[in-house]
N, C-alpha and C positions, 0 to 999 in steps of 0.2 A: 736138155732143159725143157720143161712141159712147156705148153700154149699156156697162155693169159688167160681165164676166164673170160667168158665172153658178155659182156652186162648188155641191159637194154634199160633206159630212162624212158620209161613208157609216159607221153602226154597228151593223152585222150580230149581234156577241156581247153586245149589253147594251141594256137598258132606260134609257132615258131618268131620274134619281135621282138629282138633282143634289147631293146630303148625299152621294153615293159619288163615289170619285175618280174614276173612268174617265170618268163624265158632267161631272165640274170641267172636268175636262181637255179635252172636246170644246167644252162652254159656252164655256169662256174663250178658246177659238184661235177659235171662232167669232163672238165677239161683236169680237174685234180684226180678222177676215178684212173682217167685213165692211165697212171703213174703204175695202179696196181693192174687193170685189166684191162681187155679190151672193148672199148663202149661206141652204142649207139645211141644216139637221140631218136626220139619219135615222137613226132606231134602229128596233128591235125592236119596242116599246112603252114609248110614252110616259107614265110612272107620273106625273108631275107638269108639265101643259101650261104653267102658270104659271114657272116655269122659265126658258121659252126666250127667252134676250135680246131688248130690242128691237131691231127693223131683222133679225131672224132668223129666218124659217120656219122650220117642222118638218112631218114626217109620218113616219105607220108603217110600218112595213116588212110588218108584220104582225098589222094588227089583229085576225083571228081567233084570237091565241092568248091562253087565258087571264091574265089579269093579277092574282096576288096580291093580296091585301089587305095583307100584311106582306110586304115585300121585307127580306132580308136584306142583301142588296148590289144591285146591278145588273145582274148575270152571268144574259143571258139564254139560255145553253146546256145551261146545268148539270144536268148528269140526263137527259139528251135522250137516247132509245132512238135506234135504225138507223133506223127507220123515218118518226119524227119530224125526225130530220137533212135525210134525204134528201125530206123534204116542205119543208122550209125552204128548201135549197137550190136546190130547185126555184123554189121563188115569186121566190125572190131573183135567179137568174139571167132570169127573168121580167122584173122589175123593172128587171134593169141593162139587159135590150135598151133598156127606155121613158127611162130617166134617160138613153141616149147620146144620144135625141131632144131631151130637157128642160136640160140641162146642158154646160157647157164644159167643167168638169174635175171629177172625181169622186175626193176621197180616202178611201181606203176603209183602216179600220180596221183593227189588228191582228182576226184570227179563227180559227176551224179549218181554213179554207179558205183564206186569205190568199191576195189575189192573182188569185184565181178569178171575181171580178167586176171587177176592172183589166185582165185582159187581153181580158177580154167588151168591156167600156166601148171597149179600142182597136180591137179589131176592128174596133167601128163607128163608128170616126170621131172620138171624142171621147176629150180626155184621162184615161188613169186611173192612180194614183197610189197603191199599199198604202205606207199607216202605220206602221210594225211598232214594238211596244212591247216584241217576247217572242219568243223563238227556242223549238221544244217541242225535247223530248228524251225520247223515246220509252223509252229504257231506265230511266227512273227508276221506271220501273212493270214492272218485271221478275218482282215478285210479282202482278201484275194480268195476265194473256195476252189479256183480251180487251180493255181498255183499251191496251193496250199495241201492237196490232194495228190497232186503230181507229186512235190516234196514226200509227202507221206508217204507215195507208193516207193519212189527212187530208194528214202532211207530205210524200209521193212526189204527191199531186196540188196541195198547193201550192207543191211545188219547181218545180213545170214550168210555173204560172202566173207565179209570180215572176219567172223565167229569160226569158220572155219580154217583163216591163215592163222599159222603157229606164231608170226612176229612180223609186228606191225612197228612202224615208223610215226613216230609225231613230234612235232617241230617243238613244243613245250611241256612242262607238267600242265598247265591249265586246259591245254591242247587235251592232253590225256584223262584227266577227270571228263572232259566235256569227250569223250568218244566215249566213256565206258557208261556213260549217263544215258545217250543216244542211242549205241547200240546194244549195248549188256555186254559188254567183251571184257576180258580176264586184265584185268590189267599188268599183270604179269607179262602177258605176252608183248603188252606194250613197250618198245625202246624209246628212250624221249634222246633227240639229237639236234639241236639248236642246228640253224646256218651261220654259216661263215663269212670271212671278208678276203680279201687278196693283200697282203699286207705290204707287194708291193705295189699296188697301185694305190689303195688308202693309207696314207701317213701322214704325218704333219707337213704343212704347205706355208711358206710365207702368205699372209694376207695378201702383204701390198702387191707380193708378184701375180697372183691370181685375181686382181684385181685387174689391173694394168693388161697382163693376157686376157682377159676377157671384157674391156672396156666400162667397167664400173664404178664408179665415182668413188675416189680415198675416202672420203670422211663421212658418207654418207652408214647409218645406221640401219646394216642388212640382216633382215628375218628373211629364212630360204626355208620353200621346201622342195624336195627330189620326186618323181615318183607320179602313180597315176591320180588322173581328177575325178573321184568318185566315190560312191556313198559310204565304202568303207574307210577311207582317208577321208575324213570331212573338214572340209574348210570354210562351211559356212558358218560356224560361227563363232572363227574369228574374224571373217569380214563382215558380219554383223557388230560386230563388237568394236572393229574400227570407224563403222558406218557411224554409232549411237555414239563414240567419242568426239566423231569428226575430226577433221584432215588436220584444221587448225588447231588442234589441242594432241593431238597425237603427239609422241615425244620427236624434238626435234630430229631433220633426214631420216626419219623411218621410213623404210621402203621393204613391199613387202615380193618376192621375185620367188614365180614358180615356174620348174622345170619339168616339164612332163607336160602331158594331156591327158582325157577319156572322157566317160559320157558329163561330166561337168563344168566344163568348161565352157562353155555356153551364158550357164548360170551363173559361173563367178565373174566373167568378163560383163555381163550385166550388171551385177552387186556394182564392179567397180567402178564401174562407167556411170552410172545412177547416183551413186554417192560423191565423184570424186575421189576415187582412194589412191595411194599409190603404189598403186599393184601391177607388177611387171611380169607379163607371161615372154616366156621364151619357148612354150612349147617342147618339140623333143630335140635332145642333146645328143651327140656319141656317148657310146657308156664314158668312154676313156678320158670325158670331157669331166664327166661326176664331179672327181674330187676337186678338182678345179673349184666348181663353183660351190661347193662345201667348203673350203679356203677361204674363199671369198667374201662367206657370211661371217655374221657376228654373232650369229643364235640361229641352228636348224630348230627345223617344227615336223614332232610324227605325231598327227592329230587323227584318232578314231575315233568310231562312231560305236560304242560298248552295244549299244541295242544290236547291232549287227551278230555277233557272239551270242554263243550257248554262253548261258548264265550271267550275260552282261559281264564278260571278262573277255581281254584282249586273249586269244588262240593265236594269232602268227610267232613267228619267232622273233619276222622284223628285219629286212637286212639293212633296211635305212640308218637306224638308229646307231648299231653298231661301226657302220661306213661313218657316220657323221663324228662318232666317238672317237675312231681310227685317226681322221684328220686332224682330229684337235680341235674340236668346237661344242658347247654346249647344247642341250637338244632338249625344249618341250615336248612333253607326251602325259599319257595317260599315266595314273599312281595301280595299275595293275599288272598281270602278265611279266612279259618278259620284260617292258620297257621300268618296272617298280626292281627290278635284279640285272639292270643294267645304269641305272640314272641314281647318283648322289642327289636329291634335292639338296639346293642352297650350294652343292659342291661345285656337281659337274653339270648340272643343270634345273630343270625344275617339269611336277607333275603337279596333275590337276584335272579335274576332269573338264570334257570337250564340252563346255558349257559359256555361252556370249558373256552372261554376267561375271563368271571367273575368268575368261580373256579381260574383261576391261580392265579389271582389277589389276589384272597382270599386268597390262599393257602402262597405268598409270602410274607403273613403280618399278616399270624398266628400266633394270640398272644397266649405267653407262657401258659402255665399249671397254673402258680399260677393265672393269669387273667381270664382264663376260669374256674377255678373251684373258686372264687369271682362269676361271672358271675352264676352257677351252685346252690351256697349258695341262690342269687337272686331269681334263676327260679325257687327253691320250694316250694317258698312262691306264685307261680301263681295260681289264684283261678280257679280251675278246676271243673266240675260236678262230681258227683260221680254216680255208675252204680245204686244204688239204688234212689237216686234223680232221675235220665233218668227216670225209671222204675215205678215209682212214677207218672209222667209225663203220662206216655204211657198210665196207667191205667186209670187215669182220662179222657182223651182225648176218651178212650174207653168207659166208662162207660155213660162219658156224650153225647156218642153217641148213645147208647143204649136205655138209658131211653129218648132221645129226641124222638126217635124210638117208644117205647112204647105208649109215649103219643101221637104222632099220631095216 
């Protein structure tokens, strides 16, 4: 019987923190990859070794760099001067010469350089494949000249790495329009491969048991969200929008209980502290705790910030919305991207854009508990990918890139 291919989930921009999305997201396609092949994780640094599936190695990209004691998220770029970049990059182009010796096929992560270790990896013989999660857009920082410069340069050298991988990976169509905009690439070459969910661990959950397991009040009227605190999940404004209602007029036990952390947290636990809201931070959870508190609500919230995206269109794929769908609960989000081709308005939940004045509105014609959890019954029944379907996907797209390769 042959060996396994050997895969590598290359993750250049992030620390290994599995409580952050980016690291779910890598965990979970790799613990399904490795059904078909044999896989490695690679990040940055690895903040939690316990983590990494079984049947899944790992290793650092870069164990000499400092590793926090508190991570806020997993974004291991963030704040990185010129000079620190281009020592990374270094090591990392380093690294992909050895990995085209150690590995069959290397999918290498969305990053600043995207692409820049995929067409190293083909040079030398072996498949490399960028992941793209995120198109930049250089001009959104037109008050910034020197981030804005930096952005510029990152994306003209990974438009010309991209251009030369035969097939690229992205999380959406809108994903895909917004790369072939950015970089000028074929889109042809593009595969669009949505993420998945674990279908046994997101399913429908009694409320009341998940309530009870995690000490939350019966009757009380729960808005959750899952996930990191930061500018691309934006929650100010709907705490604006509970601020300008006020606590007393708000619909009766609303409470509004987020799990997760990152660089905003700061700022919302002021919002609520300032106004009186009632806003419940619990910080970071075990994954396996999730659906639990998805259960528990009576309405999730995936709130973005469209400014963030090429062309003011949501690019992720989203694994929130689909988890939340999985359990059987309604879910606010944006009317674009992928959350507009997963969300029934009026059905299985409701869009709108992430604007204070359309929160109040919202807010002041929030239908009862027994309509959102009707509403909830709906949304479990929405057909979602599953992470070994993705993975499925991934592998094919790889291999049929490989033996194209060959027979060359």
């Amino acid at each position: 019987m042959p060996a396994p291919p050997r895969f590598c989930y290359l993750v250049p921009a992030h620390h290994l923190l599995p409580t952050a999305g980016p690291s779910r997201n890598v965990l979970s396609l790799a613990r399904a990859l490795a059904e078909f092949a044999e896989v490695t994780v690679a990040f940055r640094r690895i903040a939690d070794p316990h983590a990494v599936p079984e049947g899944v190695r790992a290793e650092e990209l870069d164990p000499a760099c400092p590793l926090p004691a508190e991570l806020p998220d997993d974004a291991a770029m963030r704040g990185l001067g010129a000079a620190e970049t281009l020592r990374y990059l270094r090591r990392l182009l380093a690294w992909a010469a050895d990995a085209a010796r150690r590995f069959d096929v290397v999918l290498e992560k969305t990053w600043l350089f995207s692409g820049t270790l995929s067409a190293r990896i083909l040079a030398a013989g072996c498949v490399g494949v960028p992941v793209e999660n995120f198109a930049p857009d250089p001009a959104r920082y037109a008050g910034d000249l020197a981030k804005r410069l930096r952005l510029s340069l990152a994306r003209a050298v990974a438009g010309r790495a991209l251009r030369a991988c035969p097939r690229i990976i992205a999380e959406t169509g809108p994903l895909r329009a917004s790369l072939v905009r950015a970089y000028g690439l074929d889109p042809a070459r593009i595969e669009v491969v949505p993420l998945g969910i674990d279908p046994q661990m997101f399913r429908p959950i009694p409320q009341d048991a998940a309530r009870a397991r995690l000490g939350l009040p019966p009757d009380a009227l729960i808005l959750l969200y899952v996930g990191v605190l930061d500018r691309t999940h934006d929650l100010g404004p709907l705490l604006a929008a509970m601020a300008a209602i006020g606590r007393q007029e708000l619909p009766p036990g609303l409470e509004l209980h987020l799990v997760g952390t990152g660089t905003r947290r700061e700022e919302y636990g002021e919002m609520a502290r300032r106004h009186g809201l009632p806003v419940v931070f619990h910080g970071r959870r075990p994954h396996a705790e999730v659906p639990w508190w998805i259960a528990a609500a009576d309405l999730c919230l995936a709130p973005y910030d469209a400014a963030v995206f090429a062309a003011g269109e949501l690019g992720y794929a989203t694994m929130k919305i689909p988890e939340y769908l999985a359990v059987g609960r309604p879910v606010v989000s944006v009317p674009h991207g992928r959350p507009a081709k997963l969300v029934r308005p009026g059905d299985t939940g409701f869009l709108f854009d992430n604007r204070a004045d359309l929160w109040q509105s919202f807010l002041r014609s929030l239908p009862g508990r027994d309509v959102l959890a009707a509403m909830g019954e709906r949304a479990a029944r929405t057909p979602v990918p599953t992470w070994r379907e993705v993975a499925r996907r991934y592998f094919e797209i790889a291999m049929d890139l490989r033996e194209r390769r060959r027979a060359a």
